[in-house]
N, C-alpha and C positions, 0 to 999 in steps of 0.2 A: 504494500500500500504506500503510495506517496505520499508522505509528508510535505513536501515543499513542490508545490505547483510549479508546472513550468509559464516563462514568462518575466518570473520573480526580478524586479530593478533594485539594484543598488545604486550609489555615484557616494562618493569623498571627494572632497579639495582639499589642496595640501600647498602651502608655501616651500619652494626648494628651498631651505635653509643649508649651511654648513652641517649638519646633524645630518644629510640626505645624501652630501657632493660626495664625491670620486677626494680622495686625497694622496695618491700616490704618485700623483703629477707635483704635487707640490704645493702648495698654498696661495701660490701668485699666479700658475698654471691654470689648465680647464678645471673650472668649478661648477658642474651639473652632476645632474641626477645620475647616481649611480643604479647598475643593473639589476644590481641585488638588493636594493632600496627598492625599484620598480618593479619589483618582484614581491615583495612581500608588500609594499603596497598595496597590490591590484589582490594579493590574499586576505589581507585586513577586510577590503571592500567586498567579495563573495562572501567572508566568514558576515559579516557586520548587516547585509542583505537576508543573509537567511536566518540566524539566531531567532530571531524572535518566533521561528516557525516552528523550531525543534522543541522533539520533549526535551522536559525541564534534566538539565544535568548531563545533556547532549552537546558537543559541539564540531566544528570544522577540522578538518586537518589536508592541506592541499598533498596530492601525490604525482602528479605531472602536472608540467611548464611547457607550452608550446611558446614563445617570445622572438616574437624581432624585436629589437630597440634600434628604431629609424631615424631618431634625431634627438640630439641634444638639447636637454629642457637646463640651463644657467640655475645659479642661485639668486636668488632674489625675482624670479617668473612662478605662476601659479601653472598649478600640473590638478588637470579632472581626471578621477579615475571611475569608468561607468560599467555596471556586469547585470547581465541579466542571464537565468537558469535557462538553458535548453534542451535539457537532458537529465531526467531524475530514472535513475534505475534503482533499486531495492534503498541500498544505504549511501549510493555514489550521486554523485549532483557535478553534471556537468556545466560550465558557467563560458558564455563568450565576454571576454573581457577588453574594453580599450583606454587606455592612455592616452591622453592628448595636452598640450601646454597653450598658453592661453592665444599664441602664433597660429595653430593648427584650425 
């Protein structure tokens, strides 16, 4: 039985802050959104969409990443992150998820 209809929206906004950038370039260097920031991002936003759906004491846990990261979002640009269900099979919920900065 499904618990979470498909259809289901989420969206987050998020300031790139230094807490989000890439810093292996260096401080002075490129300072955008890193991949694995954007990654668990766009996790936050499927887990944060469907909670309120689960039984109580239930939660999310992501197991595959499909990701291109097509362009550089800076620090100090807002970054949307929007997911909606497509796919609920027994206990799995698949989610199409996109990223975009406020350029895009």
């Amino acid at each position: 039985m499904a618990i979470v209809p498909l259809g289901v929206k989420g969206e987050q906004h998020i300031l790139v802050t230094n807490e989000f950038a890439i810093d292996f370039l260096g401080m002075e260097e490129a300072r955008v959104l890193g991949t694995p920031w954007l990654i668990a991002l766009m996790e936050y936003t499927c887990r944060n969409s469907v909670l309120p759906l689960l039984p109580e004491g239930w939660d999310t846990v992501g197991t595959w990443v499909d990701v291109r990261h097509l362009a550089a979002t800076p620090v100090g640009m807002s970054a949307t992150f929007s997911t909606e269900v497509i796919a609920v099979n027994d206990r799995r919920i698949t989610f199409r998820v996109e990223a975009y900065d406020e350029k895009e």
